[in-house]
OpenMM code with the backbone's topology and positions (N, CA, C; nanometers):
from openmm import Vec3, app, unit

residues = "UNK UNK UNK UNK UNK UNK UNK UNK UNK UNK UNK UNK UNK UNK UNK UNK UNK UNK UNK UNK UNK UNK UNK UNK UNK UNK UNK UNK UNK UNK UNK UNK UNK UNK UNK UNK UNK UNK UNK UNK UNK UNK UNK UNK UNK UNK UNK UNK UNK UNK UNK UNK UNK UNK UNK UNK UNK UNK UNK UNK UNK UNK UNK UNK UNK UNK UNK UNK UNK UNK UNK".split()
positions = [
    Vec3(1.5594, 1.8254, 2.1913),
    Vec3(1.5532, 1.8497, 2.0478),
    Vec3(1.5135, 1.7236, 1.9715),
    Vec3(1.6009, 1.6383, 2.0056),
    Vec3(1.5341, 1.5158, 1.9366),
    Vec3(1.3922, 1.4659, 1.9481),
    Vec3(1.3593, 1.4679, 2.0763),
    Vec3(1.2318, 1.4131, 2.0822),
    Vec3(1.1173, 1.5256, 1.9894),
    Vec3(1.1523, 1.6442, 1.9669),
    Vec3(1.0263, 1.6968, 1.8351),
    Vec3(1.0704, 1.6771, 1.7590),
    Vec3(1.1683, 1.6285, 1.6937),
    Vec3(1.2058, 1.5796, 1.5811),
    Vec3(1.1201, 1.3978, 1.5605),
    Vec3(1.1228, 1.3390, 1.6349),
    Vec3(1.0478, 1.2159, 1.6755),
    Vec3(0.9013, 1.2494, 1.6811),
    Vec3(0.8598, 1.3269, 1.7733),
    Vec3(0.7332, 1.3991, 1.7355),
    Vec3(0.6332, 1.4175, 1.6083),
    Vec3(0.7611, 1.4970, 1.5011),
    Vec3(0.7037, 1.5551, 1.3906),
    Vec3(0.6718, 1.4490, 1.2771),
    Vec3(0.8079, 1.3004, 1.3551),
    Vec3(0.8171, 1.2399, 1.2222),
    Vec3(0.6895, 1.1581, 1.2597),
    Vec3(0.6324, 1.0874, 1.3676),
    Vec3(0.5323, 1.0271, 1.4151),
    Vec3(0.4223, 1.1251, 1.3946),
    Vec3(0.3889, 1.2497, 1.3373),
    Vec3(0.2728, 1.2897, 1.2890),
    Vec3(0.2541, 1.2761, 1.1698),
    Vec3(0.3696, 1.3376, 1.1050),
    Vec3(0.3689, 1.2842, 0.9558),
    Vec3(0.3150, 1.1809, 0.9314),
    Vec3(0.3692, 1.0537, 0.9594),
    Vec3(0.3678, 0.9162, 0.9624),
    Vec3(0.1829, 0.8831, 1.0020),
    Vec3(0.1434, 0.9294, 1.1207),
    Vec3(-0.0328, 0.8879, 1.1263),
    Vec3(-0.1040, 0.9936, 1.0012),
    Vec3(-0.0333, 1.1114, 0.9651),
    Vec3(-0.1065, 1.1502, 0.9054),
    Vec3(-0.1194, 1.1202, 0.7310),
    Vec3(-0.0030, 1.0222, 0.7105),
    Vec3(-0.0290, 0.9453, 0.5883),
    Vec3(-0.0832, 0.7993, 0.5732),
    Vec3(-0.0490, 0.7624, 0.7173),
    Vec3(-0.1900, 0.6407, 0.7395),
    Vec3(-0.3161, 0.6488, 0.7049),
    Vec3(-0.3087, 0.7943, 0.7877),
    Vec3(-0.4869, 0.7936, 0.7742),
    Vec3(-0.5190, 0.8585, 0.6524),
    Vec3(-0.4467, 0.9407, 0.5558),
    Vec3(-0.4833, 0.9454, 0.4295),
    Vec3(-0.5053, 0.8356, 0.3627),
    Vec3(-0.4110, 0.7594, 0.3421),
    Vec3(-0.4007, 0.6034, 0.3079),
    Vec3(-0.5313, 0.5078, 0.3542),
    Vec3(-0.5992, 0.5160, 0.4830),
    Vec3(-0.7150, 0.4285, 0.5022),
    Vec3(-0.8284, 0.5617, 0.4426),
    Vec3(-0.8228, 0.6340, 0.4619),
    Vec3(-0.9685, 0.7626, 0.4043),
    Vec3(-0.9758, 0.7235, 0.2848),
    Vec3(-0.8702, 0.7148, 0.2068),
    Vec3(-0.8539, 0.6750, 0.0617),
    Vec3(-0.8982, 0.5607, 0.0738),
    Vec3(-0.8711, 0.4529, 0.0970),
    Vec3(-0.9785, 0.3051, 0.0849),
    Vec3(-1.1220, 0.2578, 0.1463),
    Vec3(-1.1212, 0.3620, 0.2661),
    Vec3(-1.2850, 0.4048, 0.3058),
    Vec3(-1.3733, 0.4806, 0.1762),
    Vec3(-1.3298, 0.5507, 0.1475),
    Vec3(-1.3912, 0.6273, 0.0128),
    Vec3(-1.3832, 0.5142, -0.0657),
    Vec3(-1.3137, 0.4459, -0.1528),
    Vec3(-1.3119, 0.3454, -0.2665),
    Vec3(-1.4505, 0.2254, -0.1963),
    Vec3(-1.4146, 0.1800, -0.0856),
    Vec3(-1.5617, 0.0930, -0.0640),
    Vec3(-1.6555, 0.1121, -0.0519),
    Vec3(-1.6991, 0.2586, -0.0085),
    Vec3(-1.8159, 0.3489, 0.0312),
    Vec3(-1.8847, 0.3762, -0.1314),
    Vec3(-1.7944, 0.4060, -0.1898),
    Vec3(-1.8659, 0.4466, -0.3042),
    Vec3(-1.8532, 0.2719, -0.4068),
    Vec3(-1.7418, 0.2141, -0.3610),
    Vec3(-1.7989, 0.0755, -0.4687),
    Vec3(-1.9512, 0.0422, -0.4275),
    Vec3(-1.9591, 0.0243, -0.2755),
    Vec3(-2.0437, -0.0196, -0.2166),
    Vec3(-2.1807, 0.0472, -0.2637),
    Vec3(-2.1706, 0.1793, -0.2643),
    Vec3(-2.3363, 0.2157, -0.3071),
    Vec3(-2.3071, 0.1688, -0.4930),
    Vec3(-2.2401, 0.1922, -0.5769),
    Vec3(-2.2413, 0.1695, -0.7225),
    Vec3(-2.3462, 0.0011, -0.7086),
    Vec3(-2.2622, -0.0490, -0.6186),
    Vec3(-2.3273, -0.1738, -0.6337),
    Vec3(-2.4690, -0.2344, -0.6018),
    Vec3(-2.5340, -0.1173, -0.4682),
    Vec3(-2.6669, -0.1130, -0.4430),
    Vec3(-2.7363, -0.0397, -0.5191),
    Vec3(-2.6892, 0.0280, -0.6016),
    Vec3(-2.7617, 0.0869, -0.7207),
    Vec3(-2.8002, 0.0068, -0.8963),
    Vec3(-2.6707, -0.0926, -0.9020),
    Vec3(-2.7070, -0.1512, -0.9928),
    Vec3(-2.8161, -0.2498, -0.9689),
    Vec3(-2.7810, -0.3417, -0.8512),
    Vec3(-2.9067, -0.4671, -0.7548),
    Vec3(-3.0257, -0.3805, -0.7654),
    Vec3(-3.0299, -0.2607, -0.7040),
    Vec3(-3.1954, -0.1929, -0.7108),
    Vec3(-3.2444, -0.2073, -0.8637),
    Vec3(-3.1502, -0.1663, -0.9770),
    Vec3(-3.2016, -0.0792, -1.1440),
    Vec3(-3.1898, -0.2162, -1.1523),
    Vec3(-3.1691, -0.3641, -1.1282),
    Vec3(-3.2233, -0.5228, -1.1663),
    Vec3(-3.2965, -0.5383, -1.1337),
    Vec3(-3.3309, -0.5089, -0.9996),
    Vec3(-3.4659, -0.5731, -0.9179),
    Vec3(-3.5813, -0.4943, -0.9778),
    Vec3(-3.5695, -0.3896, -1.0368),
    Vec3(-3.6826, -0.2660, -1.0990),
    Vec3(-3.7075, -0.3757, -1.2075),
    Vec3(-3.6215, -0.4304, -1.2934),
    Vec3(-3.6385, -0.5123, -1.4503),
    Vec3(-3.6878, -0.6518, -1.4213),
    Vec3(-3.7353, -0.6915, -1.2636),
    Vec3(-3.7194, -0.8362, -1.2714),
    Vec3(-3.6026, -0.8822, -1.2389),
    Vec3(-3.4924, -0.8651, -1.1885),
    Vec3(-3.3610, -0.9632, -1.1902),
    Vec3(-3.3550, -0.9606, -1.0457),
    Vec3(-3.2815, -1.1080, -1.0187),
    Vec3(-3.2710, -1.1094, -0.8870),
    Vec3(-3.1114, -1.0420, -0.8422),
    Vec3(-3.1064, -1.0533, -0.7030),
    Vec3(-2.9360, -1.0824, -0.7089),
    Vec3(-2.8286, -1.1735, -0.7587),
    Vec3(-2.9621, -1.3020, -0.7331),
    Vec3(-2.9234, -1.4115, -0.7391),
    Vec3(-2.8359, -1.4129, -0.8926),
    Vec3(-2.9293, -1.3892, -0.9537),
    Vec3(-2.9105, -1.4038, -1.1405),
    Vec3(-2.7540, -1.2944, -1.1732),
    Vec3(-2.7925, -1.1651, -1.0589),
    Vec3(-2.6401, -1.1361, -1.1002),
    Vec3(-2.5034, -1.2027, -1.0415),
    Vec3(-2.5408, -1.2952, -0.9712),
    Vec3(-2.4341, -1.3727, -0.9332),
    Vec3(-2.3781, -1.4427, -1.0013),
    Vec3(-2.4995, -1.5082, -1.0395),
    Vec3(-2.4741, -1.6328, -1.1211),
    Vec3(-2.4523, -1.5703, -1.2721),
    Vec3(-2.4311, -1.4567, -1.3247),
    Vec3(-2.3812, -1.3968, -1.4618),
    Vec3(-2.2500, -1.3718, -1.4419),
    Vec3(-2.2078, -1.3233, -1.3279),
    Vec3(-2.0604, -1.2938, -1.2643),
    Vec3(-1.9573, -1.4414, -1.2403),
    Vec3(-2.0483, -1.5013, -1.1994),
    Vec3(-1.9706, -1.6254, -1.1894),
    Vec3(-1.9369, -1.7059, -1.3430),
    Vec3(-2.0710, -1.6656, -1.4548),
    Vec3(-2.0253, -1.7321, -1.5715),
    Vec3(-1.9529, -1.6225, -1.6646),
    Vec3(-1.9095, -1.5168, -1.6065),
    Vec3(-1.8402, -1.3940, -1.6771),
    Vec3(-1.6930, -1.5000, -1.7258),
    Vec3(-1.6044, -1.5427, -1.6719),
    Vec3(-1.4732, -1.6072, -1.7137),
    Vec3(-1.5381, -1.6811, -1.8899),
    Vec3(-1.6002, -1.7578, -1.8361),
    Vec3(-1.6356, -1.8410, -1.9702),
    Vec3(-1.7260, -1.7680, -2.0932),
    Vec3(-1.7763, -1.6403, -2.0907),
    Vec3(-1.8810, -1.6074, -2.1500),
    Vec3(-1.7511, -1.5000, -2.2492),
    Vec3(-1.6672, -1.4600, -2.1443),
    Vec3(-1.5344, -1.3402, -2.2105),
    Vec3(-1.4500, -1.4056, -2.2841),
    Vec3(-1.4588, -1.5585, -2.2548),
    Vec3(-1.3709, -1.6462, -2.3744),
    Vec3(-1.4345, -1.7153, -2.4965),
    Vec3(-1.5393, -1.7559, -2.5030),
    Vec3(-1.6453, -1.7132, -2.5921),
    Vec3(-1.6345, -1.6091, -2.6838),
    Vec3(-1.6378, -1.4917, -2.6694),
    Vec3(-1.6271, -1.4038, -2.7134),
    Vec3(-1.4769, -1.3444, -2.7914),
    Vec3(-1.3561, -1.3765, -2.6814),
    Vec3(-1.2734, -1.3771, -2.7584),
    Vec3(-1.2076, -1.4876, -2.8755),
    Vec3(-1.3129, -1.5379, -2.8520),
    Vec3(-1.2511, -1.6654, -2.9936),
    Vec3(-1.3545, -1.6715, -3.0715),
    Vec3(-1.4549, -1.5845, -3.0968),
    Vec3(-1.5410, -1.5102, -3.1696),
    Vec3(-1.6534, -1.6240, -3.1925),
    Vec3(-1.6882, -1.6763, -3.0578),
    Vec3(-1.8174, -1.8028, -3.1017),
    Vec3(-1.8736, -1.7495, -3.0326),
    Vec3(-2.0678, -1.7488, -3.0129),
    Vec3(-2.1379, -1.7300, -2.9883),
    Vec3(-2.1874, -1.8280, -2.8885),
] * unit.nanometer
topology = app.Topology()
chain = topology.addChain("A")
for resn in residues:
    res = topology.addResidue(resn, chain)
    for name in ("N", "CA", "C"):
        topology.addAtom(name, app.Element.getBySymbol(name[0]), res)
């Protein structure tokens, strides 16, 4: 008796693991294309990757700028 009781709880248990990783496979799968979609709609305008790097990297300083209302 015990051991399907051990059984049931060790299915439960993989089967909220693997909800738990499906759920963060989905979140990178789809960050991941959002993000090859924006790089493509730059590279269409002229922009490199490069340039969105380097806008991301000056994002901290450009959002404080802004909140202290200087240009």
């Amino acid at each position: 008796m015990s051991s399907i009781i051990i059984l049931v709880a060790a299915l439960v248990v993989a089967s909220l693991v693997f909800r738990a990783l499906f759920s963060v496979f989905k979140t990178v799968i789809s960050t991941a294309i959002a993000l090859f979609i924006i790089v493509v709609i730059l590279a269409v305008f002229g922009f490199s990757p490069e340039d969105l790097l380097q806008e991301v990297t000056k994002l901290p300083e450009t959002l404080q700028k802004l909140l202290k209302g200087g240009s």
